[in-house]
C-alpha positions in Angstrom: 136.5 122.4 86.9 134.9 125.9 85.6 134.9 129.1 87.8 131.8 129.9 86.9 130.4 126.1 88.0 128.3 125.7 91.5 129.9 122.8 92.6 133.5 124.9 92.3 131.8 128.1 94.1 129.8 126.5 96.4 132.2 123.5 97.4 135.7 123.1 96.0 136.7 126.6 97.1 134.8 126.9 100.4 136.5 123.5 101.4 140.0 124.6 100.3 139.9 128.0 101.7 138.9 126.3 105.3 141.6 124.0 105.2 143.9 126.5 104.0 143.3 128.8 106.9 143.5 125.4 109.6 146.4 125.3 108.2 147.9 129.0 108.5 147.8 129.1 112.4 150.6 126.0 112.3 152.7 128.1 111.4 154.4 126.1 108.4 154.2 127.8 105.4 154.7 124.6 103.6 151.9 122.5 104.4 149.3 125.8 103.6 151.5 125.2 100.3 151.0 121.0 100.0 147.4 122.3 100.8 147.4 124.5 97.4 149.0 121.9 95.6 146.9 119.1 96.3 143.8 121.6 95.8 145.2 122.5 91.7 146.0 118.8 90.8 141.7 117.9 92.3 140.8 121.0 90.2 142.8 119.9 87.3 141.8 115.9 87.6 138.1 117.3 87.8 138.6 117.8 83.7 141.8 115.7 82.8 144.0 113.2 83.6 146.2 114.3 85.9 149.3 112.7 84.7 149.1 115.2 81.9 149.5 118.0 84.6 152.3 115.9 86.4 154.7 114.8 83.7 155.3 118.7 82.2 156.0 119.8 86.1 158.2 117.1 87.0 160.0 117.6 83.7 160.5 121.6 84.3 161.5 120.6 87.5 164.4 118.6 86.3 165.1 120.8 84.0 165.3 123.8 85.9 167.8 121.9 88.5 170.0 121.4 85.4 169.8 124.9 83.6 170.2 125.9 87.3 173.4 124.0 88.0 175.1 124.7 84.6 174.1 128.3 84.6 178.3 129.3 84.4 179.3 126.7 82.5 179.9 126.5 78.9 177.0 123.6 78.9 174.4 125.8 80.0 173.8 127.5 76.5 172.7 123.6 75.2 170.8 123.1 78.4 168.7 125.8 78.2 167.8 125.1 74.5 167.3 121.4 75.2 164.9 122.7 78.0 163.3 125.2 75.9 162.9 123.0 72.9 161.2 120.5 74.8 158.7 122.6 76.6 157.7 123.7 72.7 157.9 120.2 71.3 155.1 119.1 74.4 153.0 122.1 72.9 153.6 121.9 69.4 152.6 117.6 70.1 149.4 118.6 71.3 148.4 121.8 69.7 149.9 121.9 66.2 150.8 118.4 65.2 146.9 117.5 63.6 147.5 121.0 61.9 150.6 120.6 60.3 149.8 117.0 58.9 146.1 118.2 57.9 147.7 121.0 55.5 150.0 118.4 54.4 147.5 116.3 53.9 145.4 118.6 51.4 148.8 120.1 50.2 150.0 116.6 48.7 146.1 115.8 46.9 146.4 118.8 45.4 149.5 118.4 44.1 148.1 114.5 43.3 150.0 112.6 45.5 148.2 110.8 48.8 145.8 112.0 51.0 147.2 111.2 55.1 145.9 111.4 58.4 146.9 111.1 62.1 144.6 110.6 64.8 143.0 113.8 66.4 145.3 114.0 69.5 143.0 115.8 72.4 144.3 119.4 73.5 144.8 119.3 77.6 143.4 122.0 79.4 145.8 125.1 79.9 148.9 123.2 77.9 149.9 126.6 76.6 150.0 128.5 79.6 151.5 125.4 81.4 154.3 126.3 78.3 154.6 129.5 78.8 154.8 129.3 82.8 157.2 126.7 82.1 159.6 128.4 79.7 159.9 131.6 81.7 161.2 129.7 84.6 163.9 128.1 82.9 165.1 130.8 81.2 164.6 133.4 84.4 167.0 130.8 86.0 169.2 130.8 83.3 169.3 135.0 83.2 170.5 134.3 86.9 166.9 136.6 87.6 166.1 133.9 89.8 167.0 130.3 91.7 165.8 127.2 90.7 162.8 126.2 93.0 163.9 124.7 96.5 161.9 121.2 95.6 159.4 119.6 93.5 156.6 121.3 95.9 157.8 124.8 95.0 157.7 123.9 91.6 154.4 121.9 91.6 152.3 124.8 92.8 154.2 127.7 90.4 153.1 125.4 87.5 149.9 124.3 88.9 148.6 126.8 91.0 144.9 126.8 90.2 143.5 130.4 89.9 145.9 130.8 87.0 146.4 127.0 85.7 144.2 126.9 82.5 144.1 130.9 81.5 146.7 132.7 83.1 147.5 135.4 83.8 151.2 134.6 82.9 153.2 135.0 86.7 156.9 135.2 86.3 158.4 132.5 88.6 160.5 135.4 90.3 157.3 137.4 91.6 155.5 133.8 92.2 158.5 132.5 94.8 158.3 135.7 96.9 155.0 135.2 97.9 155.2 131.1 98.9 156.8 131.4 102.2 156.4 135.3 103.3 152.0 135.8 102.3 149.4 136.3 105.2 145.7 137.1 104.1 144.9 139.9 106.0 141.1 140.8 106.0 141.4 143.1 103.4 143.0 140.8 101.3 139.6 138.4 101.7 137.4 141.4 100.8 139.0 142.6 97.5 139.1 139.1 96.5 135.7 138.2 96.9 134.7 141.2 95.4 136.8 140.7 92.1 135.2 137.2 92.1 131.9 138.6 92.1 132.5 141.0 89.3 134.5 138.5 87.1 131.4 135.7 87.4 128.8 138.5 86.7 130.9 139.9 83.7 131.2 135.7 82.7 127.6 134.7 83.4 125.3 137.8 83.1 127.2 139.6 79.9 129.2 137.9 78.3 126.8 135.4 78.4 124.3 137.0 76.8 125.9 138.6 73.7 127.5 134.9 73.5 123.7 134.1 72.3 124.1 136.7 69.2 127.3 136.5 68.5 126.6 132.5 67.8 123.5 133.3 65.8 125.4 135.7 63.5 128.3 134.2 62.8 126.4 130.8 61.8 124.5 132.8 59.2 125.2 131.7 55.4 126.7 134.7 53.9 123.9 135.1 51.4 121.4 136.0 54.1 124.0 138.3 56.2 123.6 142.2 56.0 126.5 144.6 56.3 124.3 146.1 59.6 124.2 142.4 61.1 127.2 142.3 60.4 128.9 144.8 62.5 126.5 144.2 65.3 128.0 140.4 65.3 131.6 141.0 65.7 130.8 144.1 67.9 128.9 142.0 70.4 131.8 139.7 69.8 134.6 142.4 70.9 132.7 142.9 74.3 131.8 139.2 74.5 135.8 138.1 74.5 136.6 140.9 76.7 133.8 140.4 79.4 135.1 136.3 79.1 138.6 136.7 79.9 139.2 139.8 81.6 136.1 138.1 83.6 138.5 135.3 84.2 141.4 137.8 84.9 139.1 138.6 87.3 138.1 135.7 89.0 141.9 134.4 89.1 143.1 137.5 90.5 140.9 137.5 93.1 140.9 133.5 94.2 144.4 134.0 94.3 144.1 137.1 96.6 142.3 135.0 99.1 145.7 132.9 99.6 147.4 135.5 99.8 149.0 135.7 96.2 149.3 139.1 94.5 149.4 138.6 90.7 149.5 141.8 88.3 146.5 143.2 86.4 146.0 141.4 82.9 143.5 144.3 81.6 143.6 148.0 81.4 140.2 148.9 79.7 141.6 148.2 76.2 139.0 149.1 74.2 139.9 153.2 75.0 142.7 153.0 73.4 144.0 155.7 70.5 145.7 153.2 68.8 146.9 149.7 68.0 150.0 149.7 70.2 148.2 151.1 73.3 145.7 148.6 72.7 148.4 145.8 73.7 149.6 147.6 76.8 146.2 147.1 77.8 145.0 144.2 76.5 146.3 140.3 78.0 149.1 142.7 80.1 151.1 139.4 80.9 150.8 137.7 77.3 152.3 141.1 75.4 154.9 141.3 78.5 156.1 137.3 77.8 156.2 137.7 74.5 158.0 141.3 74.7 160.7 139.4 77.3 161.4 136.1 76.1 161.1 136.5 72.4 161.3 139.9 70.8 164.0 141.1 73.4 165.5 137.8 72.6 165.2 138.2 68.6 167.1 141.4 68.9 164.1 144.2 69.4 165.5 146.8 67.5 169.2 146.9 67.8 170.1 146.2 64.4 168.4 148.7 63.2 164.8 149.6 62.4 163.8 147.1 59.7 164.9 144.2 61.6 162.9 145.9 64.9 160.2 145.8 62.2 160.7 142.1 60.9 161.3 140.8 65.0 157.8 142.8 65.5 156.0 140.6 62.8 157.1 137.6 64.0 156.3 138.3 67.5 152.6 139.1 66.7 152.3 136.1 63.9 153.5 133.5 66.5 151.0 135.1 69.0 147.9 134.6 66.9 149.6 131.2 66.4 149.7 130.8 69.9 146.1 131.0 70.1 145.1 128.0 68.3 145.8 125.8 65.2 144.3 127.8 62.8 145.1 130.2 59.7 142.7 132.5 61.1 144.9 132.9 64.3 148.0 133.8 61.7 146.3 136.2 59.8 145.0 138.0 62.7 148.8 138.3 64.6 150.2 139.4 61.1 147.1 141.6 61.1 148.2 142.9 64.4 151.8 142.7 63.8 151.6 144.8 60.4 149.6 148.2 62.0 151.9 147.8 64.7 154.7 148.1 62.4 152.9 151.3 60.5 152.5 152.9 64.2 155.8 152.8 64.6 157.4 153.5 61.5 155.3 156.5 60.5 151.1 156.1 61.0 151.8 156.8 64.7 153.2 160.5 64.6 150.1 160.9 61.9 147.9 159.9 64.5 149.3 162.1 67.5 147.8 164.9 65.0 144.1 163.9 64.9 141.8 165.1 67.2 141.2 161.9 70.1 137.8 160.4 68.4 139.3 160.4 64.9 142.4 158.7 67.2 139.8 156.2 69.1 137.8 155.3 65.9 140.8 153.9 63.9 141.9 152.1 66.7 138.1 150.6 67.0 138.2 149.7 62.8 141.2 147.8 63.2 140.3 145.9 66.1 137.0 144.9 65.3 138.5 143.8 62.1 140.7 141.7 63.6 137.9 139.9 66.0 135.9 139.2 62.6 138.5 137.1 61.5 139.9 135.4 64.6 136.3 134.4 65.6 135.7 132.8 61.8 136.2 129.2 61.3 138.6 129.7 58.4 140.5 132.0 56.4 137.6 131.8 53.8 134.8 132.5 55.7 137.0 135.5 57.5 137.4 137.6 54.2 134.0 137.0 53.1 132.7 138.1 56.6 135.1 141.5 56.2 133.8 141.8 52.6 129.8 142.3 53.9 131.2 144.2 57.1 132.6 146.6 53.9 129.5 146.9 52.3 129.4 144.2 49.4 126.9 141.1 51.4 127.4 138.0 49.4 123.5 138.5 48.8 120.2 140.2 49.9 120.1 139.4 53.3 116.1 139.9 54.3 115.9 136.9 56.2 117.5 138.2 59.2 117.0 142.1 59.5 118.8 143.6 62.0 115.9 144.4 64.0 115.7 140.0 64.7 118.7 140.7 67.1 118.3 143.9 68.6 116.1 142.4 72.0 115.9 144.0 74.9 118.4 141.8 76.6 121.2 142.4 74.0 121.0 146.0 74.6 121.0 146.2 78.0 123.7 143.6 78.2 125.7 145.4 75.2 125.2 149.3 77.3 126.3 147.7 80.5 129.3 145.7 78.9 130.5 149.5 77.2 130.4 150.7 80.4 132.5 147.9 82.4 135.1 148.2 79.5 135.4 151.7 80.3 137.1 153.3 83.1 134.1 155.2 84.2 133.6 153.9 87.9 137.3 154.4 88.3 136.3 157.8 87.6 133.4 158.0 89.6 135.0 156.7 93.0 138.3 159.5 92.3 135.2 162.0 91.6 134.1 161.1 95.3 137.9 161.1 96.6 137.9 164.7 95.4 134.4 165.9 96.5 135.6 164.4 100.5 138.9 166.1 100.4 137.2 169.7 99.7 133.8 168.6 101.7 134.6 166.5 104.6 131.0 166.0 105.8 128.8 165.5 102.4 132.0 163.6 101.3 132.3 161.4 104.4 128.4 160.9 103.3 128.7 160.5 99.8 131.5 157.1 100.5 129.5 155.8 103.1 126.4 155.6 100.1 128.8 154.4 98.1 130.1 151.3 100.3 126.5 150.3 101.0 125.7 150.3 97.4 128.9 148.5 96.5 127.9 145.8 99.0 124.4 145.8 97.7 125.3 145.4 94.3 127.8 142.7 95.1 124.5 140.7 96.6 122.9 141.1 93.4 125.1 140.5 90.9 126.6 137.0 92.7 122.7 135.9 92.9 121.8 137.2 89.6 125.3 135.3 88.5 124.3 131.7 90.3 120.7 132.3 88.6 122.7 132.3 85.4 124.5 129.6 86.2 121.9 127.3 87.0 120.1 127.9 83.8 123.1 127.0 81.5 124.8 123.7 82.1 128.4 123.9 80.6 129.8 127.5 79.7 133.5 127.6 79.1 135.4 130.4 79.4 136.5 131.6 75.7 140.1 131.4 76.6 140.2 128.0 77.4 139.9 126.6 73.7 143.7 129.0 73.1 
């Protein structure tokens, strides 16, 4: 089931929000959570089987009784490496296997031995953020940072929990436990989630949407008929398209999970501001850069054997994250892309950049990014280079076909001006503007917030039935971070 689908809007989360709060006057906080659990696994079973939701959960709930149990023994080191390795083996089964034996495969004809194949093996809905919820719980416990779960239920809903089951964001078990038995939606706690809702569908359906339409129709172009101009307007409209998509997502998952009374932390900071490669991912995916950071380049060693190997455990960090994102030597290149101006920043690009005035600052970090998003959203390695070599100037031919003026409707730019201006902090801004203005002007102030509330409610009216419009006039629209 899709957040931005009617039947999950208009029934699934109506029906399980009323039972929910039947639930909440009983007074047992564990039935409001058998409620939630029996909610994820119909959302999940909506999709896929839900056996393949079941057998990962039950196993990490074994697992965690045993890291928990031999946490101060000498026998805990193998069992949390048992526990780890198989949470990696499930993903690497489903995610990685076809790739490894497909490069094999074309490895061994070239070199004239046999050509072999395995059977496509189907990729389950949210199996590498099942992983990585999975993985952090066993080796929280192990850390002693926090218990194993009470029972199978406890553990059930951590892993399952639907709001954040296919795309995150990434909830340590430790922050995810305080809230099962000690969480009452107040009525505040219903408004901010409805309204995050609201915005993450309208940044799903309405923008992201629409530059989705250009950003497929440029990047299907045969490099022959693509312009340098066309171009950069593809993987531009791409940028905000994966932005609006997931942090519309973050969004939506933030705030479902807000209705039951769940406080997950922010998974976006307005990325695209950024000065520079490194303040990009403090902004960008928040609780992917902090899982990595925790359980694998803290892990590695960071930087405490000195400044190359920091460098090296950096690399390897960012490579295995573009891995993470798919099967795909276009996901490698773009986490060593990553991981290599990372590197420079910190080694000595960094304190170059401190001198620069802030647009000279904001443009490299631009460059790079967009860069970056021109290969990860290639089909291959190939097609990537040859899509940076027109974006520098050198089109594989004349390009007429497809001026840029083809693209440039009316609807792209007042999605693409509307998109710049939700990845920017400027109603943030705006509201602390009007903070200020009613601290020194009580009365216009007082006026000014009141016009403000209305016109936040009004727009919240337009934008969810502008969203269901949207809705109704595409059948099946993914969010992008569900294929990773």
């Amino acid at each position: 089931m899709l957040f931005n689908e009617p039947a999950f809007l208009f029934f699934f989360l109506p029906l399980v929000l009323l039972g929910y709060f039947a639930l909440s006057g009983t007074g047992r906080p564990w039935a409001r959570n058998l409620w939630l659990a029996a909610a994820s696994l119909v959302f999940y079973l909506w999709r896929e089987k839900v056996g393949l939701l079941l057998a990962p959960v039950l196993l990490d709930y074994l697992l965690g009784r045993w890291v928990g149990a031999t946490r101060d023994r000498p026998s805990g080191r193998w069992a949390i490496r048992t526990a780890v390795g198989l949470n990696l083996a499930l993903l690497v089964w489903f995610k990685y296997v076809n790739f490894f034996v497909d490069n094999a495969s074309a490895a061994s004809a070239a070199l004239g031995g046999p050509a072999f194949h395995l059977k496509a093996i189907a990729l389950p809905l949210g199996i590498s953020f099942l992983t990585f919820h999975g993985i952090s719980y066993l080796v929280d416990i192990r850390r002693g940072d926090a218990p194993a779960a009470n029972g199978f239920l406890d553990t059930l809903l951590y892993l399952a929990f639907f709001p954040k089951l296919i795309a995150g964001p990434i909830v340590k078990y430790q922050d995810f436990a305080a809230q099962l038995g000690a969480r009452r939606p107040a009525r505040e706690d219903l408004a901010a989630g409805m309204q995050r809702i609201v915005v993450g569908l309208a940044k799903k359906t309405i923008l992201a949407g629409t530059l989705e339409t250009t950003v497929n129709q440029v990047f299907v172009l045969p490099f022959g008929q693509l312009t340098p101009a066309v171009a950069w307007l593809g993987v531009a409209a791409y940028a905000l398209q994966l932005y609006l998509d997931f942090s519309g997502y973050s969004d939506m998952a933030i705030g479902l999970a807000r209705l039951f009374g769940f406080r997950f932390q922010e998974n976006f900071n307005y990325p695209y501001v950024s000065k520079s490669i490194t303040e990009f991912w403090r902004r960008w995916h928040i609780s992917l850069s902090i899982w990595f950071r925790d359980y694998l380049f803290f892990p590695l060693g960071a930087n405490r054997r000195g400044n190359a190997r920091g460098y090296l455990n950096l690399l390897i960090v960012f490579v295995l994250c573009g891995f993470w994102h798919g099967a795909n030597w276009t996901f490698l290149a773009w986490g060593l892309w990553q991981g290599v101006f990372l590197v420079l920043e910190r080694a000595w690009l960094g304190r170059r950049l401190a001198r620069l005035v802030p647009p000279l600052q904001h443009g490299y970090a631009l460059l790079v990014m967009l860069a970056g998003w021109a290969v990860f959203r290639c089909a291959s390695l190939g097609d990537g280079f040859r899509y940076l070599k027109c974006m520098a100037g050198f089109p594989g031919g004349p390009g007429g076909e497809y001026p840029l003026a083809l693209f440039l409707d009316p609807r792209l730019l007042l999605a693409g001006g509307i998109g710049i201006i939700a990845s920017t902090p400027a109603l943030p801004a705006l509201r602390g503007l009007l903070a200020r203005l009613a601290a020194r002007r009580p009365r216009a102030g007082a006026l000014l917030q009141r016009c403000w509330a209305v016109a936040g409610v009004l727009a919240l009216a337009v934008l969810l039935v502008a969203s269901s419009t949207f809705m109704a006039a595409r059948t099946h629209n993914p969010f992008l971070y569900f294929k990773f």
